[in-house]
N, C-alpha and C positions, 0 to 999 in steps of 0.2 A: 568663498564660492560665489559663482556670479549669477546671481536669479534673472532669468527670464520672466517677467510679469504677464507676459503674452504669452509663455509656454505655462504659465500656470492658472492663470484665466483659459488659456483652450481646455486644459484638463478638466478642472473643476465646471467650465460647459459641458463639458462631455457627460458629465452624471447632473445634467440640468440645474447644478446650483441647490441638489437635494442633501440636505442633512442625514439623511438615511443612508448615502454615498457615501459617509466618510472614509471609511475603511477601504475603498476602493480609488478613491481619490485619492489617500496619501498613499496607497499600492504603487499607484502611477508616478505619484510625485518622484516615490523613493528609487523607482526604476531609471527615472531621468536621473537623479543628483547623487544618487547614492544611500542617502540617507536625508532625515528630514530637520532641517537648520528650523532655529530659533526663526526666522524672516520666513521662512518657507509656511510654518505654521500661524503664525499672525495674519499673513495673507490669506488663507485659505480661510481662518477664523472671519477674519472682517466678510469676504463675498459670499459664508455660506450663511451668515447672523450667527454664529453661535460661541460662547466662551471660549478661551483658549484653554480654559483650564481643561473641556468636556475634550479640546483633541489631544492634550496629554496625558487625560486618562486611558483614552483606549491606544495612545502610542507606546506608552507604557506596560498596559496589559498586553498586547499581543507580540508573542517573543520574535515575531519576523520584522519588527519597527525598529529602525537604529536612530538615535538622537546623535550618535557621533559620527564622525565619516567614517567611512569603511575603503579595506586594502583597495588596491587594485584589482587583486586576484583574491577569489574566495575561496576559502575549502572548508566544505562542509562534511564531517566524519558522521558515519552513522554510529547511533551507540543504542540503537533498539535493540529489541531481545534478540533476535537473531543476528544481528552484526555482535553484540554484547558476549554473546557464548563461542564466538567464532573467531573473537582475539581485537574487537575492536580497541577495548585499551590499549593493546601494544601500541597499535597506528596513534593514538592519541600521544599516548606519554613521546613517541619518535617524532612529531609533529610539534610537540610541545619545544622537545630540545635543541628542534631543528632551528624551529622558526624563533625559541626564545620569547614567546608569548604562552598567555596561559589562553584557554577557550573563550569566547568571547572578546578577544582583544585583538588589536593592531599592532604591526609593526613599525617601530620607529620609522622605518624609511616610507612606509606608508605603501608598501607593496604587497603585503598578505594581511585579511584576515582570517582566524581560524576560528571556527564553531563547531558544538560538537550539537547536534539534532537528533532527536527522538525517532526520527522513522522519516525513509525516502521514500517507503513504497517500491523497494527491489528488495525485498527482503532474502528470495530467494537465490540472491549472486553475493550473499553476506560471506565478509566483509564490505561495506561498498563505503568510496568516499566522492563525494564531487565537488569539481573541482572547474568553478566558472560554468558552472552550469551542466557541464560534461561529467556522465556517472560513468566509474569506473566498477564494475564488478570484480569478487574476489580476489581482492588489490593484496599485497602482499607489503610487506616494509621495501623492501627493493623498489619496488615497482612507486612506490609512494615516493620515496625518495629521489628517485629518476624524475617522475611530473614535478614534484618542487622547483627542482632544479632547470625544468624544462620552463615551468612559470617564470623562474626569475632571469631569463634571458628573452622573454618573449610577451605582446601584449597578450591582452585579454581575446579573444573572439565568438564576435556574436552569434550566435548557435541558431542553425535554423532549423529548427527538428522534423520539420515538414515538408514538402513541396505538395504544392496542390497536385490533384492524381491528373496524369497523362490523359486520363481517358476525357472524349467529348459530350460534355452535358448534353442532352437534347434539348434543342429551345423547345420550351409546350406556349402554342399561342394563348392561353390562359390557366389559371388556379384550376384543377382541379371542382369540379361542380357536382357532380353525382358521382351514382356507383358504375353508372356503364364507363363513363369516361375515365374513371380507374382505372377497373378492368381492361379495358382499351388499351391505355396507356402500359400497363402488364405485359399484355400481349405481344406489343411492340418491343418492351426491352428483353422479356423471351426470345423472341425470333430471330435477336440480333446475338444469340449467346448460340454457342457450339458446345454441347457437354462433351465433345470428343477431343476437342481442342486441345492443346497442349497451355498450362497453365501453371505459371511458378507462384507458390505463396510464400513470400520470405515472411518473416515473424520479426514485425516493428513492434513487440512489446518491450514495455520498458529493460527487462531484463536480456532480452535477445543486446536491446540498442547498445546496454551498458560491455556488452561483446563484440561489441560490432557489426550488429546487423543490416544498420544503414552502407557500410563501406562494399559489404556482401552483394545489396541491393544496387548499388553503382556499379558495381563489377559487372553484374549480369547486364544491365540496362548496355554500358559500354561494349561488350561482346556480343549481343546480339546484335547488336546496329552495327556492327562489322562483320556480320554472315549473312547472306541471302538464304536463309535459310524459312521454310515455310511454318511461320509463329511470326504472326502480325504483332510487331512492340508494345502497342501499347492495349493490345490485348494478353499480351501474354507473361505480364510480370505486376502481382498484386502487392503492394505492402500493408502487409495485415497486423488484425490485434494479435494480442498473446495467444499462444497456442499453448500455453499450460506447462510444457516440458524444459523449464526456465534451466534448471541443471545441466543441459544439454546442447543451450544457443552456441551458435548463432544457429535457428533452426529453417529448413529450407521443404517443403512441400510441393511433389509434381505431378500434378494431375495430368488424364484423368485415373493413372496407375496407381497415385497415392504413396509414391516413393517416399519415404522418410530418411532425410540427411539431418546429422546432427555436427555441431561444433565445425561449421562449414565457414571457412575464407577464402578473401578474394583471392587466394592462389590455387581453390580448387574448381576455381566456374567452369572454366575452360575444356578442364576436364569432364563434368560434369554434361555440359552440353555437349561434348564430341561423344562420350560415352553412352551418355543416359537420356539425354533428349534427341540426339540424331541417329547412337548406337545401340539403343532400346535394351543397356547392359547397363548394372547396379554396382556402384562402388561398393565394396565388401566394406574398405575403412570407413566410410563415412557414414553407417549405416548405424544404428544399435544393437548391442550385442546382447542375449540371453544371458543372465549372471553366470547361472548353473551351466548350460550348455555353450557357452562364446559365439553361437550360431548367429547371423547375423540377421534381424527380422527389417524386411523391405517393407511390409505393407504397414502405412500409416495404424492402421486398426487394429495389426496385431502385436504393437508394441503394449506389456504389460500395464503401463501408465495409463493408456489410454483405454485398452481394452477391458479396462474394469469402472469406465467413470460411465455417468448414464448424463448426459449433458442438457440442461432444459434454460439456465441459465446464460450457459454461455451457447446456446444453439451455434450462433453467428461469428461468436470472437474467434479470432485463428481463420475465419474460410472467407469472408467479404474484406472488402475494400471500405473501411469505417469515414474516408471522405466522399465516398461514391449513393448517391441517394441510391440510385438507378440499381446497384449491387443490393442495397438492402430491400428496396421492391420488389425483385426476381426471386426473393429467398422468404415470399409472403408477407413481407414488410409492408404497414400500415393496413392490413386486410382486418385484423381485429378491428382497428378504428372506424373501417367501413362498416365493417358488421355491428358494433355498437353504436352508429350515428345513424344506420338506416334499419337496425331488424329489432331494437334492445331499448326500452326505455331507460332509465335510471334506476328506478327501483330492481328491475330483471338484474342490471349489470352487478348491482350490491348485494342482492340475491344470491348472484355465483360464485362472485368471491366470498362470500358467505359460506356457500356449501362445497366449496374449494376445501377447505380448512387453512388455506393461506396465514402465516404467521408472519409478522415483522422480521426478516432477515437484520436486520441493524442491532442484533443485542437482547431486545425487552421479550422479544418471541408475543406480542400481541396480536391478538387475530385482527387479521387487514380489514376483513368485510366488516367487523365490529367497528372498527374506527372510524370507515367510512360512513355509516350508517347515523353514527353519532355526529359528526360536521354536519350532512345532510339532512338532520332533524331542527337543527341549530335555528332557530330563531333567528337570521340574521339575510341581510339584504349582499355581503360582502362575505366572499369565502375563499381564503387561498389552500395553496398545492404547495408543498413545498419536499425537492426530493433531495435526502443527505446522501453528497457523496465526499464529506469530509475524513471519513476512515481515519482517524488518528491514531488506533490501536498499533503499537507499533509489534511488526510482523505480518500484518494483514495488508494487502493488496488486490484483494478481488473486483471490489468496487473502481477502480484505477483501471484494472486489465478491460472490463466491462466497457468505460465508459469511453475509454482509448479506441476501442474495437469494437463496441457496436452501440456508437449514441444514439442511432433513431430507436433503435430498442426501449432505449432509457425514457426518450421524447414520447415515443409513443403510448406507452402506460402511462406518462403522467398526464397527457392528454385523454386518456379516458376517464382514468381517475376524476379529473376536472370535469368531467363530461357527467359522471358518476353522482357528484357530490355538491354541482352546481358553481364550481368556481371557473372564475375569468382571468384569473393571475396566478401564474405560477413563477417559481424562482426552482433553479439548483444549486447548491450551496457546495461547490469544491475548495478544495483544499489549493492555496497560491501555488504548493511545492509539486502541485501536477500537472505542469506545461502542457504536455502534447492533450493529457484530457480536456483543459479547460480551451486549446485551439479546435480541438473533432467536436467538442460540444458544438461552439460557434459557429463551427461550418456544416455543421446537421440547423442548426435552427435557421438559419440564413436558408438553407435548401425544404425546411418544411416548410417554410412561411410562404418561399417561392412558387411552390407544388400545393400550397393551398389546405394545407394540414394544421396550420397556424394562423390564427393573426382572424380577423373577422366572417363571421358567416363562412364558418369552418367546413370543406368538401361540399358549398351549397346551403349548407343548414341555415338556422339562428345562430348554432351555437357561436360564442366571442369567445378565444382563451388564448392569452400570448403567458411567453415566455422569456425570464432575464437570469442569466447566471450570477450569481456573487460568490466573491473569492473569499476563504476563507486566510487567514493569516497565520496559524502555527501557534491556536490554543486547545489542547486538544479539551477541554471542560468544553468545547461549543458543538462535541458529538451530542451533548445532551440536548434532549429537543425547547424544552424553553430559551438555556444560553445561546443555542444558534438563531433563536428567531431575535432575539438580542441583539446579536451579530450581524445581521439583515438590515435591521435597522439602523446600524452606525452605534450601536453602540457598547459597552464593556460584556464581555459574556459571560452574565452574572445567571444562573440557574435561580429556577423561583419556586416556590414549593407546592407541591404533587397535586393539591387538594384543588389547584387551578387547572381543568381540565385544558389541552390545548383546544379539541375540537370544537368548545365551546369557546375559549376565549384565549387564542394563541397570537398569530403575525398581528401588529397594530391594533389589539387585542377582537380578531375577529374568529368565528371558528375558521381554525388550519388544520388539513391533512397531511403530517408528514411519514415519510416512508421514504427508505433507504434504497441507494439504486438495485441491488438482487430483488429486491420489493417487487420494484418497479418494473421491471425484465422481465417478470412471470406473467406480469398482467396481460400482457397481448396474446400469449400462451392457454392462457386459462379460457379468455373468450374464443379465440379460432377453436380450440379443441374439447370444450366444456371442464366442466368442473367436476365428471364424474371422473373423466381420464385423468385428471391434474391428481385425483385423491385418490387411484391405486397405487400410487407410489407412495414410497415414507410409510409410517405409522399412521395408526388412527388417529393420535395427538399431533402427530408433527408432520403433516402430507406434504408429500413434494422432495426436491431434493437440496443439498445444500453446498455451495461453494466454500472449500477452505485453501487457505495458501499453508501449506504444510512446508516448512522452516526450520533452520535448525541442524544438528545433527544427523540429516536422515541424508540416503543417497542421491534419491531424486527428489529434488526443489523443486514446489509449483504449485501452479493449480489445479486442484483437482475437485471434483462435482460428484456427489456419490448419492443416492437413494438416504433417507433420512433413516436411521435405523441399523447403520452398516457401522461394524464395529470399530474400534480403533486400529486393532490387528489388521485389520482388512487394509485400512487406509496405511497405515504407517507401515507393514508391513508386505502386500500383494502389493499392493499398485508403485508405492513407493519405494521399493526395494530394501526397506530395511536402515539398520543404523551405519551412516558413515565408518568408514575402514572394518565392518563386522565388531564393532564394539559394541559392551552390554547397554542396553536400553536401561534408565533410571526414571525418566519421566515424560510425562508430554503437557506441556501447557495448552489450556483452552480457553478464549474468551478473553483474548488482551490483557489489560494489566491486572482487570479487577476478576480475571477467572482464577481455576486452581490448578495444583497439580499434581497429574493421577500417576500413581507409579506402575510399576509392570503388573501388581496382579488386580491392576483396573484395564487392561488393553483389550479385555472380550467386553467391555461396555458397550453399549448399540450408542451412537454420537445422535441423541436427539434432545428438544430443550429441555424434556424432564427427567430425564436418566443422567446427565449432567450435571443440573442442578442438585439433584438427590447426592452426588457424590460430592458437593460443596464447590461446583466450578458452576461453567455453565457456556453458554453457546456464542454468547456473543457477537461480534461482525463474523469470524469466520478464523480468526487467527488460529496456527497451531505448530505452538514450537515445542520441536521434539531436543529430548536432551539424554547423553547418555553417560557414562560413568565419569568421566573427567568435571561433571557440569556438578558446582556447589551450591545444594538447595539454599543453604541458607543468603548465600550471596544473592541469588535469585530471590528470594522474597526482600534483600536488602535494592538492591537492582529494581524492582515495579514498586517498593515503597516508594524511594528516590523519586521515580519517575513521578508518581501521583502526588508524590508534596509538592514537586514544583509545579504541576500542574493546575493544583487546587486553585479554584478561585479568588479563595479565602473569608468568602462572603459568611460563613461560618465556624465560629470556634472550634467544634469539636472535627473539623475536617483537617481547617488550617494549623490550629495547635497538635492535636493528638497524630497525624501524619508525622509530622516534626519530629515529634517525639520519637514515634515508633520506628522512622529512621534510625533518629539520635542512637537508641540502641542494639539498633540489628548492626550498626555501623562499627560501636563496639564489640561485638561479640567476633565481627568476621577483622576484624584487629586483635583477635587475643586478649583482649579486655572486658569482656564479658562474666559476670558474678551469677549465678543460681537464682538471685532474684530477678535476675529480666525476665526468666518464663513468666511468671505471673505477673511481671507487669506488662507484659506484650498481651496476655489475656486480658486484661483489665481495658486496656488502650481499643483493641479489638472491639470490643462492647459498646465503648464510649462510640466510636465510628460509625458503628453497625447500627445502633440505636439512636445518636444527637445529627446525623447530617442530614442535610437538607435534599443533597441528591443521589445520584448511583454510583457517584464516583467516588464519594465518601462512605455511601453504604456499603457497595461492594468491594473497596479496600479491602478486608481484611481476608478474603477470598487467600492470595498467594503465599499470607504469611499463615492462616491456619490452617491450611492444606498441609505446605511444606513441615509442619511441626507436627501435624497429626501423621504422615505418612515419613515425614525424614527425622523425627526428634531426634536418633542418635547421632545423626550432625550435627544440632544443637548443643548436644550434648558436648563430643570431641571439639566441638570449638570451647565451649565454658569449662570444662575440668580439666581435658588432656590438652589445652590451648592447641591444638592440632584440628588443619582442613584437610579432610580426607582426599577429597578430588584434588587436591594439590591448587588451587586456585586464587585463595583470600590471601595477597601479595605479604603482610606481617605474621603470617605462621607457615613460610615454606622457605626453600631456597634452591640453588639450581648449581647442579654438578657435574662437571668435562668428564664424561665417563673416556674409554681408552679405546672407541669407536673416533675418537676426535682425529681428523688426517692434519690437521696442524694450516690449515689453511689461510689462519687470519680471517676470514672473513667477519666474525663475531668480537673479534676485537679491535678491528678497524669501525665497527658499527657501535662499538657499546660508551654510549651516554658519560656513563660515568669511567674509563680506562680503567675496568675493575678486572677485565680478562689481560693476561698476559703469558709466555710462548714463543719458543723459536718454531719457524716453519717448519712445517713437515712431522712438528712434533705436537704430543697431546700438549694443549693448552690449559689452562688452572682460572679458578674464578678467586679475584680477592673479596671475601664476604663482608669484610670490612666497609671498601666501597660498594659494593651493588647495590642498589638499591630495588632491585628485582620489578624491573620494568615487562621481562620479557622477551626482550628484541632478539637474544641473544640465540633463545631455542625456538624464534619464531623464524630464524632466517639461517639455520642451521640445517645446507642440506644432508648432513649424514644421521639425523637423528641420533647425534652424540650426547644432546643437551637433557639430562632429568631434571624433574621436577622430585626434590625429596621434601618431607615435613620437617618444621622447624626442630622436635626434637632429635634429629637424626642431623640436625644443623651444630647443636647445641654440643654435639660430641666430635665434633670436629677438632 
């Protein structure tokens, strides 16, 4: 490889030669080269002063750092929980035998690598794989095998996920200085809006994009600029955040009638526009249909999905233009901040989030004004902000949709907060794997600073408070709030123990306020509309309301925002339409890896952080995967052990060892190998977890596996006596049989790994059990639903 010393002296300028930078600097480095050579890390050691050994610690620690080169082409498979229940194995092991590599590795000719990743944040288009950066939604093996194939006749291409928005910034002859000159300024971007106007919102959420909603959004742009038609361009086509209803992208919104088109391509614009924007008539197909009645519902509001969520969170994402300052000003954007810099001292603002009842959205369910209050008591001259949108729970995406589709949202809370608690530095911490967020972050901060929101003598005041993003790398231990401030720093994200308050002594050990972006999003809510109105909603304990990405098995994938206190039924079954294909509901997980899981006769539970916790799960970032009779609890607590061993820091035995273990033997049991004594050693291990770790992600382990034993032990059980999985799942106690549905097509024997199917055409084919080795491909790419899944004793008498 041939080093540019000039291209790596410019980078490591770029984060001023700070040891604090590291992690962002070799970000950079790896983007340029691939990965980070032996010469690449010496260099950057000698110009920043610091060991080489301190930057192969943390290249080491963070799973998104390659020490070797990498393909040409990447594909990265999702194997989070809801790609995981949705058949991502099959795509892994057809990937494996394709490319002849295992996860993690390269191929000889140096043209693929393959990875398999914890979570992309499209949890809702699960299955997903990407592939060069381009996410494919509910990929199929065919379809996986066609891109392969597509990769290795063609390069790489550089993905530009954005284009800056059409629309023309106003030059303002200066920053923002008072409140009339807000105001003013209001008034002006009012006056130049027509709420009659015709106005298309395509849905640039990740899961729309993973559909194609960028292509949708070309389409329109291209056919309106070839009609004279009365809809000025670059007023009349927005690309927005997630609109929630991810099951149903590419989705398209038309104001000001509020038409809702679902699953819309560039073959239907044309249509659309002759019809529906010139011909003021509703396509019947592209519309959503009532389950029960097939009626087709036109109005945005009175689709099910929607017409049950109460949105406080997501006010903004789906309806503005997230590069647009001007869009998020019209829609009362930065008015909180005015009100808090010119009507609210600091003590007032701590106050209301106080008598808000505001809890930490991020997991811990903390009271917000509690924390703040603590930083701002803090004996300390230096106080930072720091807002998580690292989301590593895999299933969860709210924070991603949020930060995608309405950053000044985000900016603006944490600007008061700062305002609130006396700090002058703030950081947001995302995750590397969320491109488009961490580019809308940048070009919202770039535009507050410009409008005088940021950066010194803030809207006129005294106040000083800027802001710097840092990427996160692909550990998910640095959701916890000491390992990320770690993280920040440049260095290993090692969690440090409880009794070290952050507020008092967090970033550079100074008090920090941290709080997660849904946190964050209420706060400007809470000040424009007080905190009496903020706490009619939710429960007395839990006020407010709460974003989940509801995953999984269920019909409609998405996000959804509901009153705190709204049962599980309500959510998984009114808004969301229930279990995929009407099959029996088994379970629903809550609260990422380290939640539990409730079975059906938990589903009248109200979802708030202490009705939750009582039933041995708990609330979490927001995750919530639904699973129904095919889905093997016990895999599934073998599946988030997995995840949380590799996860662990290791910084502590009873995390690092007893995770190990408790793997080690869930791993046997869903092998047929499991003995009567793993019960109680799985209880045993449990305890050790729950009681010797140092943080939450060691304590609250054992969440998934003593839910599942207390509500599923008779799966336990069928797997350790009857060596039989009932869902048919755990690949060494089933097998899969041509029932006389088979039309003799070939197609599964032309695809199968091992030539274990064999068959003349036209006629039923036969599986030899000898070779299969029960990957699955067979009855995943079977369109006649020929292919069973039978238990291995019903194998055994063959």
């Amino acid at each position: 490889m041939n080093i540019s010393y000039d291209l790596v002296e410019a980078i490591i300028q770029r984060y001023d030669r700070n040891p604090s930078n590291l992690i962002m600097i070799l970000q950079d480095l790896q983007t340029e080269y691939g990965y980070l050579s032996a010469e690449v890390i010496a260099k950057v050691a000698k110009k920043i002063r610091i060991p080489q050994s301190q930057i192969y610690s943390v290249a080491t620690f963070y799973k998104s750092f390659s020490l070797k080169p990498r393909g040409k082409h990447r594909i990265d498979i999702c194997e989070g929980t809801a790609c995981h229940i949705r058949g991502a194995s099959v795509l892994m092991s057809q990937a494996i035998e394709k490319l002849k590599v295992k996860s993690g590795e390269t191929t000889d000719d140096g043209n693929f690598t393959l990875n398999s990743v914890h979570c992309v944040g499209a949890c809702a288009m699960a299955p997903v794989v990407v592939i060069d950066g381009s996410y494919h939604g509910n990929i199929t093996s065919v379809q996986l095998a066609k891109e392969i194939e597509h990769c290795r006749a063609t390069e790489p291409v550089e993905l530009g996920y954005d284009r800056e928005s059409d629309f023309n910034f106003p030059e303002i002859a200066h920053r923002i200085s008072s409140p009339d000159q807000f105001h003013d300024l209001r008034k002006q971007i009012l006056s130049k809006k027509n709420p009659e106007q015709t106005m298309i919102m395509v849905c640039a959420g990740t899961g729309c994009v993973a559909k194609g909603s960028f292509k949708v959004a070309e389409a329109f742009e291209k056919a309106l600029a070839n009609r004279e038609i009365n809809i000025p361009l670059k007023m009349g086509i927005k690309r927005v955040g997630c609109q929630g209803f991810c099951e149903k992208g590419p989705l398209v919104i038309i104001y000001p009638e509020k038409i809702f088109y679902t699953n819309v391509t560039p073959k239907d614009i044309n249509l659309i526009i002759e019809d529906t924007i010139i011909g003021k008539k509703t396509l019947d197909h592209l519309l959503y249909h009532d389950v029960e009645s097939n009626i087709g519902v036109e109005n945005y509001d009175q689709v099910p999905f929607f017409a049950g969520q109460q949105r406080f969170a997501l006010r903004n994402v789906g309806s503005i233009n997230p590069l647009d300052i001007t869009d998020y000003l019209a829609n009362d954007g930065y008015s909180a901040l005015i009100k808090a810099l010119f009507s609210m001292k600091p003590e007032e603002i701590i106050a209301e989030i106080e008598k808000s009842g505001l809890r930490g959205r991020g997991g811990g369910g903390f009271p917000t004004g509690k924390k703040w209050r603590s930083a701002a008591l803090a004996d300390a001259e230096t106080r930072y902000v720091i807002c998580n949108g690292d989301e590593g729970d895999p299933g969860a995406f709210m924070d991603r949709s949020i930060m995608e589709g309405d950053p000044h949202a985000v900016i603006e809370g944490i600007i008061i907060c700062a305002y609130a608690v006396g700090s002058c530095k703030g950081y947001i911490y995302v995750r590397e794997e969320y491109p488009r967020a961490l580019n809308h972050l940048e070009t919202a901060i770039i535009e507050a600073r410009r409008f005088g929101f940021l950066g010194n003598n803030i809207c006129g005041t005294k106040f000083n408070f800027d802001l710097s993003i840092n990427r996160g790398t692909g550990a998910f231990v640095c959701g916890e709030s000491s390992a990320l401030m770690q993280s920040i720093e440049g260095k290993v994200g090692e969690p440090r123990a409880k009794y070290i308050r952050s507020t008092e002594r967090g970033l550079y050990d100074q008090p920090t306020v941290l709080n997660n972006v849904e946190t964050m999003v209420n706060i400007p809510l809470i000040i424009t509309k007080g905190a009496e109105w903020f706490a009619t909603t939710g429960t007395p304990n839990s006020t407010g309301t709460k974003v989940f990405s509801v995953v999984g098995k269920v019909k409609n994938t998405g996000l959804v925002e509901v009153p705190m206190g709204m049962t599980l039924r309500e959510i998984i079954y009114h808004i969301c339409g229930g279990i995929l294909n009407d099959k029996k509901f088994k379970a629903v997980q809550t609260g990422g890896p380290s939640g539990g899981c409730l079975p059906a006769s938990k589903l009248d539970l109200p979802v708030d952080f202490d009705s939750l916790t009582r039933e041995g799960s708990m609330m979490g970032s927001g995750g919530m995967i639904v699973m129904d009779e095919d889905t093997c609890m016990v895999d599934v607590a073998r599946y988030f052990t997995e995840f949380l061993s590799q996860e662990s820091c290791g910084k502590c035995s009873a995390c690092r060892l007893g995770l190990d273990q408790l793997h080690g033997i869930l791993e046997r049991i869903c092998a047929g190998e499991g003995v009567s004594e793993d019960l109680e050693r799985i209880e045993k291990l449990l305890n050790v977890l729950e009681n010797g770790s140092l943080c939450g992600l060691g304590k609250s382990a054992p969440n998934p596996v003593r839910s599942t034993l207390h509500h599923f032990k008779d799966e336990y059980l069928a797997h350790i006596e009857d060596k039989r999985c009932p869902a048919g799942v755990c690949r060494n106690l089933i097998t899969y049989e041509i029932t006389d549905a088979c039309t003799g097509c070939r197609r599964c024997s032309r695809l199968c790994p091992q030539q274990a199917i064999s068959g003349n055409k036209k006629e039923q084919h036969f599986i030899d059990h000898e070779l299969c080795n029960r990957c699955g491909l067979c009855k995943a790419t079977c369109n006649f639903d020929a292919i069973k899944v039978k238990p291995r004793s019903y194998a055994a008498k063959l």
